[in-house]
TIMIPA-709806 format. One line per 5 residues: number of its first residue (from 1); their letters; for each residue z, y, x of N, C-alpha, C, O. Coordinates in pm, whole numbers, plus 32768, in hexadecimal, padded with zeros to 4 digits. Atoms other than C-alpha are relative to their C-alpha. Layout:
BEGIN
NUM> a> Z/Y/X/Z/Y/X/Z/Y/X/Z/Y/X | ...
END
This chain:
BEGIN
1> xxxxx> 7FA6/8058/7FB8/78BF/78DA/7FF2/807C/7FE7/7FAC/80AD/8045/7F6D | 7F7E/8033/8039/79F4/7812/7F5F/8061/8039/8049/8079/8039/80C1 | 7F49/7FC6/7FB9/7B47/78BD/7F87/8039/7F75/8004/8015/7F11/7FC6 | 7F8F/803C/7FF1/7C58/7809/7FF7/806D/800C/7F96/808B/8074/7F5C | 7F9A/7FF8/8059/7D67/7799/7F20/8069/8042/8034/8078/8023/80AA
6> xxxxx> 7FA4/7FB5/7FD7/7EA3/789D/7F41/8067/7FB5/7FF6/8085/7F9D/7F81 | 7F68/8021/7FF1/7FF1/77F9/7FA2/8029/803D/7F70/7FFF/80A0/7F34 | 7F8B/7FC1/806E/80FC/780A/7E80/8052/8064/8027/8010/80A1/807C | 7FD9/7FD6/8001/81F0/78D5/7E98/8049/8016/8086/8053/7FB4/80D0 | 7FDF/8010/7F6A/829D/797B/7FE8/7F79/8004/8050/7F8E/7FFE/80C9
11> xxxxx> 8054/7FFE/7F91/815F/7986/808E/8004/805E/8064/8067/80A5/8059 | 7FE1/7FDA/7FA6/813E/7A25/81A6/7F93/7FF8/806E/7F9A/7F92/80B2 | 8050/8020/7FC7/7FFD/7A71/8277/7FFF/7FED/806A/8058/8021/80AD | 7FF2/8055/7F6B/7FB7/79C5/83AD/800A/8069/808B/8030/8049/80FB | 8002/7FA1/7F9C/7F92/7B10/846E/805B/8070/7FDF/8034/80DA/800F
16> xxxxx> 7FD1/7F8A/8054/8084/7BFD/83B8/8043/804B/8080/807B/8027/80E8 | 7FB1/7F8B/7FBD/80F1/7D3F/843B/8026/8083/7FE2/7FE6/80B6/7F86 | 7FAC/7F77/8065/81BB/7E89/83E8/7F8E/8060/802F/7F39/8043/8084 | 806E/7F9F/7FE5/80E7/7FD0/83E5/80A1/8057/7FD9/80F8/802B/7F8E | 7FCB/7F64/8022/81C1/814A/83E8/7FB5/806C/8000/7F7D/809F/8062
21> xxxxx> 807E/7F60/8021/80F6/826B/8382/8068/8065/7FDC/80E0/804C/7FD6 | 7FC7/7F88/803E/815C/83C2/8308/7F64/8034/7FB9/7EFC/8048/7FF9 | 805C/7FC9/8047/8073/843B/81FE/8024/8054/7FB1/809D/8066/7FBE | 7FEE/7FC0/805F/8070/851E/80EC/801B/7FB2/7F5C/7FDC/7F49/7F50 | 7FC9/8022/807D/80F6/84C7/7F81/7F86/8059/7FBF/7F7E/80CD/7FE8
26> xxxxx> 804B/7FD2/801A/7FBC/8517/7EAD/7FEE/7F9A/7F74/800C/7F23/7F69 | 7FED/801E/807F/7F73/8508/7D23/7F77/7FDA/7FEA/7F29/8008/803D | 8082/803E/8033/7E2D/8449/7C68/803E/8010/7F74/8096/7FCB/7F3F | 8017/8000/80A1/7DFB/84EA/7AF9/8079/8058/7FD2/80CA/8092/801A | 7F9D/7F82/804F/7ED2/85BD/7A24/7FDA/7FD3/7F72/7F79/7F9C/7F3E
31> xxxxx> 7F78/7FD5/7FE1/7FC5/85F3/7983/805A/7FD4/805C/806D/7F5A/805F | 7FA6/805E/7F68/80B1/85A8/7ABC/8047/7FDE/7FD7/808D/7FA2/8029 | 7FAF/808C/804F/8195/84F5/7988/7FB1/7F92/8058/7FDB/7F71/80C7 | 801B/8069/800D/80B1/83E5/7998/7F97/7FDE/806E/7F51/7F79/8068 | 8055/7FF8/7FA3/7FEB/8425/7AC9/8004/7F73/8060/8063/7F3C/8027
36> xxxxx> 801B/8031/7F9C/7FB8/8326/7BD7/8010/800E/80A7/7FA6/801A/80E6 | 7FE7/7FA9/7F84/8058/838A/7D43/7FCC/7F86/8061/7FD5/7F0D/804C | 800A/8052/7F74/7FE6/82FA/7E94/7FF8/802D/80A1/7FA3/8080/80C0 | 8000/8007/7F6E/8028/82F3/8019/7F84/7FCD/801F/7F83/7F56/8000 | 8062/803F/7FD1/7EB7/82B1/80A9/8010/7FDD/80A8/801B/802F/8103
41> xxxxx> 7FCF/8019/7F47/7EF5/81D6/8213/7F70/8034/8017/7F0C/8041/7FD1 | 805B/7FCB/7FA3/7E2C/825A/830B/7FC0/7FAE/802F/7FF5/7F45/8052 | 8084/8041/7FFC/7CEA/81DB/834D/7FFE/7FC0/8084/7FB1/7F62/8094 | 7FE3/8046/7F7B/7D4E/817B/84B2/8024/7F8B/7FC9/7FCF/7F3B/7FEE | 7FC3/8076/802B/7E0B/8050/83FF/7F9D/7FBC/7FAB/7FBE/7F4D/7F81
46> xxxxx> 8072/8046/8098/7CC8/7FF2/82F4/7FDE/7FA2/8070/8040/7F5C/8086 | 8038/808D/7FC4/7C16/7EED/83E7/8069/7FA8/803C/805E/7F2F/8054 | 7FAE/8072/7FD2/7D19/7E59/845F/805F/7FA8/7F7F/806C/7F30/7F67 | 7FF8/8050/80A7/7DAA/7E11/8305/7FAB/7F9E/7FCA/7FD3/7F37/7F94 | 806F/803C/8065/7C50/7D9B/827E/7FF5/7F82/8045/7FEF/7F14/800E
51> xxxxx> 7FCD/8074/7FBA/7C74/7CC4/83A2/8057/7F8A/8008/8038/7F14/8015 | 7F6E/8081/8028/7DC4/7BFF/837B/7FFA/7FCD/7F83/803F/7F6B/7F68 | 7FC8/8017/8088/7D90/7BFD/81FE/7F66/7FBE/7FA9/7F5B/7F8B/7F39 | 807B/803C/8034/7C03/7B9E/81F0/8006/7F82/7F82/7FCE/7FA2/7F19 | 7FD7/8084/802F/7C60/7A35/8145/807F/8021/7F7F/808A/7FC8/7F2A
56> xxxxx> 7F9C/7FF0/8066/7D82/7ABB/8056/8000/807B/7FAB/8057/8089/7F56 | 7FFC/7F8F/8077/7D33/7BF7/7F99/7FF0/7FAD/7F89/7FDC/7F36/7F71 | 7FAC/8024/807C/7D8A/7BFA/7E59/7F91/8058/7FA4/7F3E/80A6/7FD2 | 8088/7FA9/8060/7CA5/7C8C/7D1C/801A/80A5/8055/8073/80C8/80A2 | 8031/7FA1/7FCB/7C0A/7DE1/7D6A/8032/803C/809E/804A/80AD/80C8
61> xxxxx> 800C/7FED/7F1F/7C33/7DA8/7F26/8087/800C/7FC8/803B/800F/7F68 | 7FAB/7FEF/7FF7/7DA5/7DD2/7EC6/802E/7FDF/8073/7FD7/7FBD/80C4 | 7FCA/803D/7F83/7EA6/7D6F/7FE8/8085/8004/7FD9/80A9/8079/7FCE | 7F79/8020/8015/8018/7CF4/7F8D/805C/8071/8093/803D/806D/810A | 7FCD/7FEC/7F83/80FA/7DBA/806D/8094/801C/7FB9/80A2/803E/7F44
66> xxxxx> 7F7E/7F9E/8018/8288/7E1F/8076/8008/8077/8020/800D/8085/809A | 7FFC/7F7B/7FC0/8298/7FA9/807E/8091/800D/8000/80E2/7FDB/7FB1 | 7F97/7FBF/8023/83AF/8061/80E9/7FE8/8096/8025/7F9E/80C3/807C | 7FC2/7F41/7FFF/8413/81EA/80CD/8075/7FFD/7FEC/80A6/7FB6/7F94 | 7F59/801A/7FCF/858E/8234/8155/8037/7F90/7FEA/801F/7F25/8021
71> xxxxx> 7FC0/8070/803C/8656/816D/80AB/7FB8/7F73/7FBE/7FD4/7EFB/7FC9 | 804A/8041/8071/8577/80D3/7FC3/7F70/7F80/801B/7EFD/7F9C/803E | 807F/803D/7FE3/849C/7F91/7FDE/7FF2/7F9F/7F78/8042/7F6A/7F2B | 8026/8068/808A/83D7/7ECD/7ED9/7F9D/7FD3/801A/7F7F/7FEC/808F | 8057/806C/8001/82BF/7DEA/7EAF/7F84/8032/7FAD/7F90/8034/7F33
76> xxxxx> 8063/7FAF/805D/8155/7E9E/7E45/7F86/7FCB/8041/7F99/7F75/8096 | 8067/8017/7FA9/7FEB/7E7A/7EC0/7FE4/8087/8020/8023/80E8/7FF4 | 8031/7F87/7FCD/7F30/7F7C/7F6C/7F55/7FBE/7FDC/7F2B/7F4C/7FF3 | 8083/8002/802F/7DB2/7FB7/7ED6/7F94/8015/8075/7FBA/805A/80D3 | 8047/7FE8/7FA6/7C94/7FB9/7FA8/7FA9/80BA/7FB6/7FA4/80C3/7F3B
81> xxxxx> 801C/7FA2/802C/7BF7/812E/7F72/7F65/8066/8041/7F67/80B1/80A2 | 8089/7FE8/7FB2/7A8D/819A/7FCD/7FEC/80AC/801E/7FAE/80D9/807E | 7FE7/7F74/7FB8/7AC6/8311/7FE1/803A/8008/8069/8024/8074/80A0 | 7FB4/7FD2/7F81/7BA3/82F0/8111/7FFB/7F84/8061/8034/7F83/80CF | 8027/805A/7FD7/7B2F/81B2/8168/805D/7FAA/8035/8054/7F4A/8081
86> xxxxx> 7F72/8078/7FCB/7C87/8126/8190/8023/7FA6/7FC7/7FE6/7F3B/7FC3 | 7FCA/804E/8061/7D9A/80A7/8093/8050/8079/7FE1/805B/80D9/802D | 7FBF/7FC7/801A/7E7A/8148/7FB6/806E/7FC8/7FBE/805C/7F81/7F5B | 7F5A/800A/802A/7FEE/811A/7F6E/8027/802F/7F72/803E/80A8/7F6A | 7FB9/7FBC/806C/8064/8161/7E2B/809C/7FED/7FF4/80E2/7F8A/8006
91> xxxxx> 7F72/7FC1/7FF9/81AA/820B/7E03/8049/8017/7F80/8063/808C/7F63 | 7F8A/8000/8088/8295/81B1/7C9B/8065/8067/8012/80A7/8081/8076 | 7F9A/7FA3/800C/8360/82B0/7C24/8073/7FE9/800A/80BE/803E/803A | 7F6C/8005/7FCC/8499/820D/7C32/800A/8006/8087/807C/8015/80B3 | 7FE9/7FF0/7F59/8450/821B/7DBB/7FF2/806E/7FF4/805D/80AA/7FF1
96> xxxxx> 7FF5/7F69/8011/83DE/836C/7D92/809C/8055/7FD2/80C6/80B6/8010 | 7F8D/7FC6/8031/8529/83C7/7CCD/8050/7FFD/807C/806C/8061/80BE | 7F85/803E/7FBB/8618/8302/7DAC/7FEB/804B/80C6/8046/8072/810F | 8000/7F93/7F92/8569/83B3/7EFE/7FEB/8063/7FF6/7FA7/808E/8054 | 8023/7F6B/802C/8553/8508/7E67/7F8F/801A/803A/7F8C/8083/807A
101> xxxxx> 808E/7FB9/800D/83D5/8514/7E8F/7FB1/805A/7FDF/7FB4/8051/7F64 | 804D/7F9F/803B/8305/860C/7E46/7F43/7FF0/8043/7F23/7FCC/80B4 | 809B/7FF8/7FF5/8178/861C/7E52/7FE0/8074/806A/8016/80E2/807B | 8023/7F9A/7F7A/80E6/86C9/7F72/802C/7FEF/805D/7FEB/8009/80C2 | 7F93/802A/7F92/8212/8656/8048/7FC1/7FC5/8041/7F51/7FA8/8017
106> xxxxx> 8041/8036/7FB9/81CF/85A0/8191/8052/7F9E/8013/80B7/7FCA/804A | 7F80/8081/8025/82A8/843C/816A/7FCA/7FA5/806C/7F55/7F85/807D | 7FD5/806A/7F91/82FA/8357/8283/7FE1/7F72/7F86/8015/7F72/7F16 | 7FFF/8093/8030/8285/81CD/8209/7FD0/7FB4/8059/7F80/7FD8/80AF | 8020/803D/7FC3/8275/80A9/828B/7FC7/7F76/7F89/8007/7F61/7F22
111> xxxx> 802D/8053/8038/8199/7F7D/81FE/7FF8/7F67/807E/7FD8/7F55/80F3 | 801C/8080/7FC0/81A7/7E11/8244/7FC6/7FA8/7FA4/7FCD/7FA5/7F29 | 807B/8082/805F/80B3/7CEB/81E0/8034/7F89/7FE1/803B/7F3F/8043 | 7FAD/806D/8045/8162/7BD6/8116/7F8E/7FC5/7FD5/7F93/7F5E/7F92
END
């Protein structure tokens, strides 16, 4: 089936809505220099995502969203992930720095679908 062409810039999906989880802060690969960290949303939230966003993923099922943790919000995708059958958040170290993160921790986020 033909995708749909994606709006320019600002888009904004036709059903968007915020998600708040609390998950764990968890590492992919070593050395944890250069490791890979991610918040996995909870699988309660996967169909209804795959739902609103059927027509607009992005290469590998991606999904555009704004995350925030405390203070801190920025502009990332969240991966689709077949071990947990959800999505996963990835978490930059300058957010990590700036909310004194640590791995293992259990971090308050909220994601919205842009």
């Amino acid at each position: 089936a033909k995708r749909p062409i994606r709006p320019a810039l600002n888009f904004c999906y036709a059903k968007s809505m915020d998600l708040s989880f609390t998950a764990k802060l968890w590492i992919y690969g070593f050395p944890e220099a250069t490791s890979w960290y991610f918040l996995t949303v909870p699988q309660e939230f996967a169909e209804e995502i795959k739902a609103r966003t059927s027509d607009y993923r992005r290469g590998f099922g991606s999904v555009r969203v704004t995350a925030t943790i405390g203070s801190s919000t920025w502009q990332t995708s969240i991966f689709p992930d077949k071990k947990s059958g959800s999505y996963l958040l990835p978490v930059k170290k300058e957010i990590r720095r700036i909310e004194s993160l640590e791995a293992n921790g259990l971090i308050k986020a909220t994601i919205t679908l842009v």
